[in-house]
MIRO-924257 format. One record per residue (C-alpha): x, y, z. Coordinates in pm, whole numbers, plus 32768, in hexadecimal, padded with zeros to 4 digits. Each point is the difference from the previous one (the first is absolute). Last residue first. Layout:
N
{u->X | v->Y | w->Z}
...
***
This chain:
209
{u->64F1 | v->22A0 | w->8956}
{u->801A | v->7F2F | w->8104}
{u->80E0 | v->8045 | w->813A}
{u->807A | v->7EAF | w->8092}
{u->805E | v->7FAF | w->8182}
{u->80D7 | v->7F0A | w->807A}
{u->8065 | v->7EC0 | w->8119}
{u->80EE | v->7EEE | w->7F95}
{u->8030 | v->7E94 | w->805F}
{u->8111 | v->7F1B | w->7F3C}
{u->8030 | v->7ECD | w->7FE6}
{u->8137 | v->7F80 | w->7FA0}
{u->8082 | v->7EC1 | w->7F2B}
{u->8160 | v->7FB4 | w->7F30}
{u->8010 | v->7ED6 | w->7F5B}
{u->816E | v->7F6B | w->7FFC}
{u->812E | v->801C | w->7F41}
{u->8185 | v->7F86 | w->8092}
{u->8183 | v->8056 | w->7FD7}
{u->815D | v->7FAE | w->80B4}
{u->8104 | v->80A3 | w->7FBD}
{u->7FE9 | v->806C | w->8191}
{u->7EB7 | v->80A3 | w->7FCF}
{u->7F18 | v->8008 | w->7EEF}
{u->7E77 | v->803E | w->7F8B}
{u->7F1D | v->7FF0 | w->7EED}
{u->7E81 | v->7FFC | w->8006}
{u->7F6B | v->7F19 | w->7F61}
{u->7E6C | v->804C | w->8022}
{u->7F8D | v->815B | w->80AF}
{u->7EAF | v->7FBE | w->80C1}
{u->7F38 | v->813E | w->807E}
{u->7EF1 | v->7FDE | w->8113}
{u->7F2F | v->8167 | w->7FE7}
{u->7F43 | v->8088 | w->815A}
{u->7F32 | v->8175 | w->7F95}
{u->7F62 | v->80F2 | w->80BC}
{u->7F50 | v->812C | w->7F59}
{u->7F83 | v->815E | w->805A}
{u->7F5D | v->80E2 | w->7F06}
{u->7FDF | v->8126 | w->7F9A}
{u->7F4C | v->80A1 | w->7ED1}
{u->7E79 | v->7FEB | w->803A}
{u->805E | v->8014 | w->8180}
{u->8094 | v->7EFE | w->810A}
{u->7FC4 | v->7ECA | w->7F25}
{u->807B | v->7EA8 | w->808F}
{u->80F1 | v->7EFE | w->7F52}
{u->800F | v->7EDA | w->805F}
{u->8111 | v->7EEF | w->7F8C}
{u->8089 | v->7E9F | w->7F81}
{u->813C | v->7FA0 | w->7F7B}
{u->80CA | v->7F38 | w->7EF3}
{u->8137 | v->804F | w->7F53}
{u->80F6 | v->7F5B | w->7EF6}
{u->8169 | v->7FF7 | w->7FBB}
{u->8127 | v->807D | w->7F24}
{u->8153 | v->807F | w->808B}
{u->8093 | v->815A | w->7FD1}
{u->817C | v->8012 | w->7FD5}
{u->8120 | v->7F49 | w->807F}
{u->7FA9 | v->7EF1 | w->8104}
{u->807D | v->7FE3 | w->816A}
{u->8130 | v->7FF4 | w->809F}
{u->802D | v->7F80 | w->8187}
{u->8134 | v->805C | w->8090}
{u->7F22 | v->80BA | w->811D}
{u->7ED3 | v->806D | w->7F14}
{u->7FCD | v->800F | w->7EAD}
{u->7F09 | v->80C5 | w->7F20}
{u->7EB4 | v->7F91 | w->7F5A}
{u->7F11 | v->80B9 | w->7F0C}
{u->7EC5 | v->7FA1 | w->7FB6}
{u->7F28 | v->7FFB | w->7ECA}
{u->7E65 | v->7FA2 | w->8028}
{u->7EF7 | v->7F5B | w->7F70}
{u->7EC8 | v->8021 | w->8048}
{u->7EB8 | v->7F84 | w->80CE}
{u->7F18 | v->80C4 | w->809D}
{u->7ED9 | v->7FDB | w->80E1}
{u->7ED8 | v->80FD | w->8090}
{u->7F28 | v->808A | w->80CD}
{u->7F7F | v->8158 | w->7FF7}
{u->7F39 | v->80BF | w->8100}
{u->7EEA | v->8152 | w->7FD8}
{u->7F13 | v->7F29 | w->7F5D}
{u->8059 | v->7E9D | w->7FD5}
{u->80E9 | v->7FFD | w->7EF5}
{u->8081 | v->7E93 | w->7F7B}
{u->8147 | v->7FC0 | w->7F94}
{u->8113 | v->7FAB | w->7EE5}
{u->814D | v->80A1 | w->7FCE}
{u->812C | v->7FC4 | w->7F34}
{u->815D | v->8052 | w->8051}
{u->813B | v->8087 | w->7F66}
{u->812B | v->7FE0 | w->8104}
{u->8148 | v->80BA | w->8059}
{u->80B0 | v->7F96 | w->80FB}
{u->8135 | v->8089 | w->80E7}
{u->8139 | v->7FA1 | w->80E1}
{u->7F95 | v->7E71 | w->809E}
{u->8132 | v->7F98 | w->80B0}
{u->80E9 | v->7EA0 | w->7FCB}
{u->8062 | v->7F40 | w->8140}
{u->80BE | v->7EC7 | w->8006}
{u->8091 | v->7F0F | w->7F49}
{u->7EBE | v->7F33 | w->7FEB}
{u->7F09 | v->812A | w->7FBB}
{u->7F3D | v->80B1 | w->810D}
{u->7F56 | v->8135 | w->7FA5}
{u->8055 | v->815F | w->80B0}
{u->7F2A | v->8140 | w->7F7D}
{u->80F9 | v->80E5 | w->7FB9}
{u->7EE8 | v->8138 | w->8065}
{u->7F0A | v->7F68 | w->7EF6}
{u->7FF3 | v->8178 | w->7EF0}
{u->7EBD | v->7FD5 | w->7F42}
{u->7F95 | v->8039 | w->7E74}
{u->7E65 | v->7FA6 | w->7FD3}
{u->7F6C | v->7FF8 | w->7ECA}
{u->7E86 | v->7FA4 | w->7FE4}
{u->7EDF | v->7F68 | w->7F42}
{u->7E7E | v->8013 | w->8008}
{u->7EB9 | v->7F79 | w->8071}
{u->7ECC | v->8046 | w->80BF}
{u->7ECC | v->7F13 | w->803D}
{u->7EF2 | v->7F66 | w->7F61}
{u->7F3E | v->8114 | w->7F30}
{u->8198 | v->8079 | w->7FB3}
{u->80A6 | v->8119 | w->8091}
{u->816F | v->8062 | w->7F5F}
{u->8128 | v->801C | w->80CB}
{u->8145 | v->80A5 | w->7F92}
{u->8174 | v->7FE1 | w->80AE}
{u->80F1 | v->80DE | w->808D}
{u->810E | v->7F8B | w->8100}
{u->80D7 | v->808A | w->812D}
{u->80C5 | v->7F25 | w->80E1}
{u->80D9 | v->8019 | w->8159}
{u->801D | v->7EBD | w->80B2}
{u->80E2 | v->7FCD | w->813B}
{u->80B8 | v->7EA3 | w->802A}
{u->7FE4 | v->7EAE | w->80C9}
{u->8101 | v->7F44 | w->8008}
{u->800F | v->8006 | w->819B}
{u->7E80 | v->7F71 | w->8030}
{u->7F4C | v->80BC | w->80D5}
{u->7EFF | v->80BE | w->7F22}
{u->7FF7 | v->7E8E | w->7F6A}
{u->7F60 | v->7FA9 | w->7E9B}
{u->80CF | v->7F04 | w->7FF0}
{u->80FA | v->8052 | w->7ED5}
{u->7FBE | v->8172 | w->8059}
{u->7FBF | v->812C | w->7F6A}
{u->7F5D | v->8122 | w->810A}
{u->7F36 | v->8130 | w->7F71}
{u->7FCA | v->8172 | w->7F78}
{u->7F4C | v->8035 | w->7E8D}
{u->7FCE | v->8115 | w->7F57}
{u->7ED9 | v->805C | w->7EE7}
{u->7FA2 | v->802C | w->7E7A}
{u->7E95 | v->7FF6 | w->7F92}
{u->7F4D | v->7FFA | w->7E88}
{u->7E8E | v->7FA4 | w->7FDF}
{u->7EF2 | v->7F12 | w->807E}
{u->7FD0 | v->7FA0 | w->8170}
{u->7EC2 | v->80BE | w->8030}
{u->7F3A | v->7FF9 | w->8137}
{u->7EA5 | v->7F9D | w->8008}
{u->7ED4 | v->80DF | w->8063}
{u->7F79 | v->7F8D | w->8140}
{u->7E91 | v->7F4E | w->7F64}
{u->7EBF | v->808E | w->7F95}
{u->7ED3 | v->7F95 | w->809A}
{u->7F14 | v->7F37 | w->7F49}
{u->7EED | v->808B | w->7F4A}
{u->7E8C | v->7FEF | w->8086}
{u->7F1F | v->8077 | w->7F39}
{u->7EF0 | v->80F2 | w->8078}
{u->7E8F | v->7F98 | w->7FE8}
{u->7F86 | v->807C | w->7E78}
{u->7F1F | v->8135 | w->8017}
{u->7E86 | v->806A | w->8001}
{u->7FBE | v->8159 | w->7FFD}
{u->7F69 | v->7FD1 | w->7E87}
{u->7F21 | v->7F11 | w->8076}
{u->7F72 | v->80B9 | w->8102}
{u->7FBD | v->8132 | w->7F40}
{u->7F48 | v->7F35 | w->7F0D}
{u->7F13 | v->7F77 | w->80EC}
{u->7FC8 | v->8181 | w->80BD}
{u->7FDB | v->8073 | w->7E7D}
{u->7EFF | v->7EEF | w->7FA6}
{u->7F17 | v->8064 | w->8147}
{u->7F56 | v->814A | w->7F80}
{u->7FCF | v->7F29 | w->7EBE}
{u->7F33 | v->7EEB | w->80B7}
{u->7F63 | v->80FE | w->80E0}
{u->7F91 | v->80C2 | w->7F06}
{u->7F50 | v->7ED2 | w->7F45}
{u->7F5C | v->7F75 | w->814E}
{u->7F6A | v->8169 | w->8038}
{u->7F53 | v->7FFE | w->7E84}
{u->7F8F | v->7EA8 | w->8052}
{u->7F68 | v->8061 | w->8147}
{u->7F46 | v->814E | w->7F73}
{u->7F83 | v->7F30 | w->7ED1}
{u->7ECF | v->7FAA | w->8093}
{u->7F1F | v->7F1A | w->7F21}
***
């Protein structure tokens, strides 16, 4: 028997494992494809204080005579939920002597205060929002017309956007309808209460901490 063919068969059997094993050791998993990532969201959560500058109205009218000039600051905290963003706020304003109709007369609209609460959704870079409150107002007379003593009790309701600028600054704009019930008023001896409404719209910007 010739053993010169087995004895080649054998070397090239081993002479071949390495080139076998070297090609399964290159081998590698296809890439995986991941997702791309997103815009990275904007935060709403944390401490912010900010101005106001607007237009109170019982009609919402730039051209309407009662109108007066707003001039507001307020602070307030947000916090940023899975489902959306929300928070609380104070607001104190200054309403120009807002004119509201009552039956003797006119009475004006001095100043408010107003605690807030806040509810929203984020959607990146843009906020939108409601609120709903309750709110203190102060009233003055007007042409023989007397108004109420003190502050008077009520509640607020609005809707907003707010729009970040930078990681800290923002810019906001805001409409609130507020309704003050029984409010007192006289003229001549003669004396009447009725609910009080304006709406208000206001422009701002907030600095967050």
């Amino acid at each position: 028997m010739n053993k010169k063919p087995f004895a080649l068969a054998i070397f090239a059997a081993f002479a071949a494992t390495p080139l076998w094993a070297a090609d399964l050791t290159s081998y590698s998993e296809p890439p995986t494809y991941n997702e791309p990532a997103g815009a990275p969201k904007a935060g709403w959560g944390g401490a912010y204080v900010g101005a106001d500058l607007g237009m109170a109205s019982r009609k919402l009218n730039p051209f309407d005579g009662d109108k007066g000039l707003l001039l507001g600051v307020h602070g307030g905290y947000n916090m940023d939920l899975d489902s959306g963003v929300v928070g609380g706020e104070i607001e104190a304003s200054h309403l120009g002597n807002t004119e509201s109709r009552v039956p003797s007369g006119k009475i004006t609209e001095k100043g408010r205060v107003a605690a807030k609460a806040k509810a929203g959704v984020g959607f990146n870079q843009t906020l939108v929002y409601g609120t709903a409150g309750v709110a203190l107002t102060s009233f003055g007379g007007k042409n023989g017309t007397s108004g109420p003593d003190g502050w008077k009790p009520g509640y607020v309701l609005g809707a907003g956007v707010e729009q970040k600028l930078t990681d800290n600054l923002s810019a906001r704009f805001e409409y609130n309808y507020t309704m003050t019930n029984d409010v007192r008023s006289s003229a001549g001896g003669a004396s009447a209460r009725t609910d009080v409404v304006d709406q208000t719209l206001k422009a701002g910007v907030n600095y967050k901490f």
